[in-house]
DOLO-50299 format. One record per residue (C-alpha): x, y, z. Coordinates in steps of 0.5 Angstrom, whole numbers, plus 500, padded with zeros to 3 digits. Example, Ala and Ser with C-alpha at 12.3 -4.5 7.8 and 13.67 -1.06 7.14 Angstrom:
residues 2
525491516527498514
END
This chain:
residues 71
500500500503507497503512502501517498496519493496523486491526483489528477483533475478534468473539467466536466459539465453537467445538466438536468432539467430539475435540479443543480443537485441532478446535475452534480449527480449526472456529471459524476455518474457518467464522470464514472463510467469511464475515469477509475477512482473518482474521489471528489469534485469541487463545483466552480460555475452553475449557470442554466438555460432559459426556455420561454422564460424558465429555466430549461436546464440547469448547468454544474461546472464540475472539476473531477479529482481521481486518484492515479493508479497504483498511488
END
């Protein structure tokens, strides 16, 4: 067992129709299907897309922190 980690960072958007909270959810989800030792995320931007006056999606700019393997 290593006694440190290493970590790297990617920037991801995700979206929901209902909430900032589904959006968080839905970037890390799909964020996991394809990146191994996904351990934290930090959100830096919200914002949301306007239809016919009401929010039509809501954004989460996400920064996804994993763990390197073998670290």
């Amino acid at each position: 067992m290593s006694d440190h980690h290493v970590y790297k960072k990617v920037e991801v958007v995700g979206s929901s129709r209902n909430s900032i909270d589904d959006a968080i959810n839905n970037a890390i989800t799909e964020c996991s299907k394809s990146i191994k030792n996904v351990e934290w995320f930090e959100v830096v931007e919200t914002r949301g897309h306007v239809e016919d006056g009401k929010v039509g999606h809501y954004q989460v700019v996400l920064k996804v922190g994993f763990r390197i393997e073998g670290s």
